[in-house]
C-alpha positions as CSV (number, residue, x, y, z in Angstrom):
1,X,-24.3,3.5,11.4
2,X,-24.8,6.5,8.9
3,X,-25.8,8.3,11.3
4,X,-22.9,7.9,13.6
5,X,-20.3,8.4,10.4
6,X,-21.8,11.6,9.7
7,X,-21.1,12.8,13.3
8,X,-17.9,11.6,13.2
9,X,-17.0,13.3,10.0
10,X,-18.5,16.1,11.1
11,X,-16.1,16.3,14.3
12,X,-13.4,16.0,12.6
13,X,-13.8,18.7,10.4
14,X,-14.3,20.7,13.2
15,X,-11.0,19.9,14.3
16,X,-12.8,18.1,17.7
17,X,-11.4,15.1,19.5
18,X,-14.1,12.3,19.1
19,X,-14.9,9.0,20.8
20,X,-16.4,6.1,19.5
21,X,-17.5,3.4,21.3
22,X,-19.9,-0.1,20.3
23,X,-19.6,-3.6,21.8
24,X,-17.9,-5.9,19.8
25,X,-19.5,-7.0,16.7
26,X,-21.4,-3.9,16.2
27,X,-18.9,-2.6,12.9
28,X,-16.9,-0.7,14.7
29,X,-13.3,-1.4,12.4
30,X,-15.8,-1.4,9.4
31,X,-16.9,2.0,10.0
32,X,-13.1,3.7,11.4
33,X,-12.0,1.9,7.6
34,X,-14.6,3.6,5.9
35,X,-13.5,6.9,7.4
36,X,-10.0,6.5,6.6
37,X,-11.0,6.1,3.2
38,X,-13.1,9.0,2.5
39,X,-10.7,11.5,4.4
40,X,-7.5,9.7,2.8
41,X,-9.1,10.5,-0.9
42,X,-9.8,14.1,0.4
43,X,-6.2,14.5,0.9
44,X,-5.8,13.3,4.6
45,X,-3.3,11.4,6.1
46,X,-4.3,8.8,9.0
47,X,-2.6,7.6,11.2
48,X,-4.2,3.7,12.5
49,X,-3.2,2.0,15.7
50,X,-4.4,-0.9,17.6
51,X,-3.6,-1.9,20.7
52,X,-1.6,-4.6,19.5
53,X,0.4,-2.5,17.2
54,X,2.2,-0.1,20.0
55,X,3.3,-2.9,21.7
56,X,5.2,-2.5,24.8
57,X,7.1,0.9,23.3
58,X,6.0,4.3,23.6
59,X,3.2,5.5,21.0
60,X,5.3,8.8,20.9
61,X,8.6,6.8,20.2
62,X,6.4,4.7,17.3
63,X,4.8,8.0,15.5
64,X,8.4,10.1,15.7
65,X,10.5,6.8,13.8
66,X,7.4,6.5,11.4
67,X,8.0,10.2,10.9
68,X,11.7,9.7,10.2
69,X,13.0,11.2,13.6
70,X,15.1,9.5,16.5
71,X,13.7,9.0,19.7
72,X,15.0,11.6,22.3
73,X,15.6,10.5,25.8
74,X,12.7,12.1,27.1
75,X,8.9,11.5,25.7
76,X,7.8,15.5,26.1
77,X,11.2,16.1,24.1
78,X,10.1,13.3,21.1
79,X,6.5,15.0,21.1
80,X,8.0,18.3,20.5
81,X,10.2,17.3,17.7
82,X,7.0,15.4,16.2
83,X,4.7,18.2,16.7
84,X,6.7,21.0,15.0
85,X,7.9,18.7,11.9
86,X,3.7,17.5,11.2
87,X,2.9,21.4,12.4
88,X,4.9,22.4,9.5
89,X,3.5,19.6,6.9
90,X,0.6,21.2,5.3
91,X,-1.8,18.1,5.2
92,X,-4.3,17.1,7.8
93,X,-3.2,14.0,9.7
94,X,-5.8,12.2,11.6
95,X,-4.4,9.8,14.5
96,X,-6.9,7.3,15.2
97,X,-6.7,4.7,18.0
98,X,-8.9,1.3,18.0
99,X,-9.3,-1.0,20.6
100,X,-8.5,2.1,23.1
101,X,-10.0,0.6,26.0
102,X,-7.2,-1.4,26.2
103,X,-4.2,1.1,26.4
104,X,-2.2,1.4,29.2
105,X,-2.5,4.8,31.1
106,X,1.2,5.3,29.9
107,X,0.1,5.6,26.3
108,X,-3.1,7.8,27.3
109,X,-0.5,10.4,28.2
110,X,0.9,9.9,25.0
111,X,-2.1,11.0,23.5
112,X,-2.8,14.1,25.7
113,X,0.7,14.9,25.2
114,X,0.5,15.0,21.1
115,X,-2.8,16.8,21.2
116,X,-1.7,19.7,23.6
117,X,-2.2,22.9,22.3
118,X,-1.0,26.7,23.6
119,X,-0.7,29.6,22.0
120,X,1.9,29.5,19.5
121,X,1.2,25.1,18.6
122,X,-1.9,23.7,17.3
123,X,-1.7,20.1,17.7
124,X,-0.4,18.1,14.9
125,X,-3.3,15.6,15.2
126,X,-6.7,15.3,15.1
127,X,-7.5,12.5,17.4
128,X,-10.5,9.7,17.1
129,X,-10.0,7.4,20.3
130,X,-12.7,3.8,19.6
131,X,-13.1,0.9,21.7
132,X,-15.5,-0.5,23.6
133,X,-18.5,0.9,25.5
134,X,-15.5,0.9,28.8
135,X,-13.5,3.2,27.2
136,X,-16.1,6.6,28.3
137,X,-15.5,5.0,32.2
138,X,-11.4,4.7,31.7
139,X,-11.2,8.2,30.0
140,X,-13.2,9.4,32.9
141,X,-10.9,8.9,35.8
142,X,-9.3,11.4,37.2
143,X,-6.2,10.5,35.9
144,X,-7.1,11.1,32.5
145,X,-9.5,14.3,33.6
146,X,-7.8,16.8,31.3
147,X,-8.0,14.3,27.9
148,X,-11.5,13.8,28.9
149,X,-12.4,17.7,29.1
150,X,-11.1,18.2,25.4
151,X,-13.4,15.7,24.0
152,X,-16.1,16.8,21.6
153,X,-18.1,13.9,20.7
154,X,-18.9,10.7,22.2
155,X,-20.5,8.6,19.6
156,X,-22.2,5.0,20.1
157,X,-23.2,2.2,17.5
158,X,-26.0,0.7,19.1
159,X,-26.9,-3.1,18.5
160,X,-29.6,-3.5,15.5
161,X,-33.4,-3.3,16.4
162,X,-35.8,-5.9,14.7
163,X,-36.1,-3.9,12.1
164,X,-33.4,-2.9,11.3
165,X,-31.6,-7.0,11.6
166,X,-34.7,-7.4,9.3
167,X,-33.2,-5.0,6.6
168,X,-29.5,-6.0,7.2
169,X,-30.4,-9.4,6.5
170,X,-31.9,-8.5,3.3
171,X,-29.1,-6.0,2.4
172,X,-26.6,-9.0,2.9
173,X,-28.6,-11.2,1.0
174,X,-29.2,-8.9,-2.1
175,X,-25.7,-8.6,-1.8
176,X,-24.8,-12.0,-2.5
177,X,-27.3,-12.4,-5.2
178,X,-30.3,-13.6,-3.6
179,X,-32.1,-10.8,-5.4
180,X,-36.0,-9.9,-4.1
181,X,-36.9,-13.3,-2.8
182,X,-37.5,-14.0,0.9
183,X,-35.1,-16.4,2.1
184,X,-36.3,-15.9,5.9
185,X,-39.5,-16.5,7.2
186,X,-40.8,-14.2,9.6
187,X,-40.4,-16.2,12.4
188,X,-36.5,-17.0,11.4
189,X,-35.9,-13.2,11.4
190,X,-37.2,-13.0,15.2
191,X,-35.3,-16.3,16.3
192,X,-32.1,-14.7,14.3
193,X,-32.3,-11.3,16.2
194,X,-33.6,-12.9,20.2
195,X,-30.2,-15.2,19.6
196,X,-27.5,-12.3,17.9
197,X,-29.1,-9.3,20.2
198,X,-28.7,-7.0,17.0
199,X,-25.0,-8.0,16.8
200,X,-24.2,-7.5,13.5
201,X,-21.3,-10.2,13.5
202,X,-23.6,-12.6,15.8
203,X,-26.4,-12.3,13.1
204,X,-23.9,-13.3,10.2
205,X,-23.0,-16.3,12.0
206,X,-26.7,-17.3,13.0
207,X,-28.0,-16.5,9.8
208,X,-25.1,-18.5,8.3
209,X,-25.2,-22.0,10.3
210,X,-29.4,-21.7,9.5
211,X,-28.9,-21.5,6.0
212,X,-26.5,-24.3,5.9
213,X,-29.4,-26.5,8.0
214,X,-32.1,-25.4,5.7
215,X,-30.3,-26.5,2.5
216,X,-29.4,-29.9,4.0
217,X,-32.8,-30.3,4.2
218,X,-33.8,-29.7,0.6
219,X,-35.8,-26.3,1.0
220,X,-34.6,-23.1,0.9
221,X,-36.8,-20.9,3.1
222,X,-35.5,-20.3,6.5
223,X,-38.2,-21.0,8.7
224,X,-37.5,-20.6,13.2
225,X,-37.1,-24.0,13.6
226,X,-34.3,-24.0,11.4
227,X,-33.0,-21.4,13.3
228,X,-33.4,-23.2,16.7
229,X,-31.8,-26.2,15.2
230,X,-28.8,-24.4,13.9
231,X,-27.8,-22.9,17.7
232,X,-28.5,-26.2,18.8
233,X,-25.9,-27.7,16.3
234,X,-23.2,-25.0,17.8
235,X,-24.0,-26.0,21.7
236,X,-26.4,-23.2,22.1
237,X,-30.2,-22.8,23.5
């Protein structure tokens, strides 16, 4: 995940257009909040948006009223208006948009219509579009072909290895002050990653439900039958 921040960052400072994408669970929102926080202490201002928070009106028509300017008839109008009163603001704005596989063409064209630059406008965003792995396949049709050629980056967060659940489940643990000692066995670690896939989330909630077995048994090592038990509890194989 550091990895992936740091090319992220790095995108935007280059004033790029950058794509995330992960399957859900993977820390996607943890990661864009993260973001938003660094740039927003270096002076920044971002813009967040769900799906859920356009709702059924334009994005255009939601950024211009947030901006303190009335809707014009048409959307290319509202966009101008928006661009040259941010063009003229001296910050940075960053316009991200989560859960993008989900938009409807309609607000796509929003985008490419904010981010448009010629010779005499820069665009008044820098853009960061996340969502899941389907987002690369939507921005590729041809509908969306000329968003799609101005995209810098396209940046994945990948499910955990062994490893690395291995280390995430003592980083949580440590966290919670559980300190140095082992509180999985070696065989709960593998049972805990075959049954969360390296899903962050999953892993929380596996982890979770096996600890909760173990202690209503009296010990307090996790061992894989624990583990087994605990999926078992929750309907699962």
């Amino acid at each position: 995940m550091r990895a992936t921040a740091s090319l992220l960052r790095f995108t935007v400072e280059l004033d790029g257009i950058a794509v995330l994408v992960a399957d859900a669970g993977c820390g996607k929102s943890m990661l864009l909040g993260e973001l938003a926080d660094e740039l927003q202490h270096d002076g920044w201002v971002v813009h967040y948006f769900a799906h859920s928070t356009v709702g059924p009106f334009s994005l255009i028509n939601v950024l211009a009223r947030k901006a303190g300017i009335v809707p014009k008839r048409s959307r290319g109008e509202t966009a101008m208006l928006l661009t040259d009163q941010l063009v003229a603001d001296e910050r940075k704005h960053l316009l991200v948009l989560d859960e993008a596989h989900e938009l409807p063409d309609d607000t796509i064209e929003d985008v490419r219509l904010l981010t448009i630059t010629d010779f005499d406008r820069k665009s008044p965003f820098l853009l960061l579009l996340a969502g899941h792995p389907s987002l690369d396949d939507r921005l590729a049709e041809p509908t969306h072909h000329a968003l799609d050629q101005r995209i810098t980056t396209l940046a994945r967060l990948a499910p955990l290895s062994l490893d690395e659940t291995r280390d995430y489940l003592a980083c949580r643990l440590q966290c919670a002050g559980a300190g140095k000692n082992p509180v999985f066995d070696e065989g709960a670690v593998d049972a805990i990653f075959d049954a969360a896939g390296g899903i962050p989330r999953r892993i929380n909630n596996v982890a979770t439900a096996s600890l909760i077995v173990t202690a209503s048994r009296g010990r307090r090592i996790v061992n894989e039958q624990d583990v087994h038990d605990a999926r078992l509890d929750r309907g699962r194989s």
